[in-house]
C-alpha positions in Angstrom: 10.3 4.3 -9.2 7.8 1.6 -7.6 4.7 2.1 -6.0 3.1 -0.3 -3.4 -0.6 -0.5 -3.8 -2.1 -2.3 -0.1 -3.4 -4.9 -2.0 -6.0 -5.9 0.8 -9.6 -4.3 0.4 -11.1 -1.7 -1.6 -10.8 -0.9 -4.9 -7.1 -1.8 -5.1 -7.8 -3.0 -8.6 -8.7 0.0 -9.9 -5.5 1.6 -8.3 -3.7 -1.0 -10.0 -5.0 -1.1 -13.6 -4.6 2.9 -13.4 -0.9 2.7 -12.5 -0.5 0.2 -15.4 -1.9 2.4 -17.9 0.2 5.4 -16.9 3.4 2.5 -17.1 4.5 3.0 -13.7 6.0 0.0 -11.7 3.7 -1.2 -9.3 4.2 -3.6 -6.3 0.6 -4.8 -4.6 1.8 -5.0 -1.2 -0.2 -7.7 1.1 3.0 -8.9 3.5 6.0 -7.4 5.0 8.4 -8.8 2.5 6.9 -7.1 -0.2 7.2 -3.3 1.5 10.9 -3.5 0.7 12.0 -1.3 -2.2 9.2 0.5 -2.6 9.1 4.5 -3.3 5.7 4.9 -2.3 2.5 3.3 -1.3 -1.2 3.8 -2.1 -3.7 3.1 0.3 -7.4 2.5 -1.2 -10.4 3.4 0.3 -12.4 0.9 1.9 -13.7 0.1 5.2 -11.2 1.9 7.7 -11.4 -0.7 10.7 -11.0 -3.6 8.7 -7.7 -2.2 6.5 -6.4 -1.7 10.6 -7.0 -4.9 11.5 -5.7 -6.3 8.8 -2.5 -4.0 8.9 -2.0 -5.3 12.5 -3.3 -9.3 11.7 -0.6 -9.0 9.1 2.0 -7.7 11.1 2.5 -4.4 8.6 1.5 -1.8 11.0 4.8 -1.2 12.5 6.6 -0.9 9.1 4.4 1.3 7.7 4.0 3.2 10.3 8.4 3.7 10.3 8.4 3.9 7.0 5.7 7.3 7.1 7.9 8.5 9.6 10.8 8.4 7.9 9.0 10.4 4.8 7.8 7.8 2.7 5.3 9.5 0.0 1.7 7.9 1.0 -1.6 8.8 -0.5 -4.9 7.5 0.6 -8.2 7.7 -1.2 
């Protein structure tokens, strides 16, 4: 199993050192490529306007928002 961690703001760092202690595969996700082959995704907390415009700068919005659709296990601190 491989989690994405949105690797873009917040304390995805913390996310990150967690999941590595707990020996799960992790994937920090920051561009569409790296969406592909994940199981699911963490979103950090952070500043909620920025995260969407960086979702949409990036051009990840879309994608993520098929890939919730489609039942993609999400969890957002």
């Amino acid at each position: 199993m491989k989690i994405g961690v949105l690797a873009m703001q917040g304390a995805y760092r913390e996310h990150i050192s967690m999941l590595k202690d707990l020996d799960v595969s992790i994937l920090e996700i920051r561009n569409k490529e790296e969406l592909k082959g994940i199981d699911g995704l963490i979103i950090p907390g952070g500043e909620s306007t920025t995260m969407g415009k960086l979702i949409r700068t990036l051009d990840l919005y879309n994608d993520l928002k098929g890939m919730i659709e489609e039942g993609l296990p999400v969890w957002g601190t």
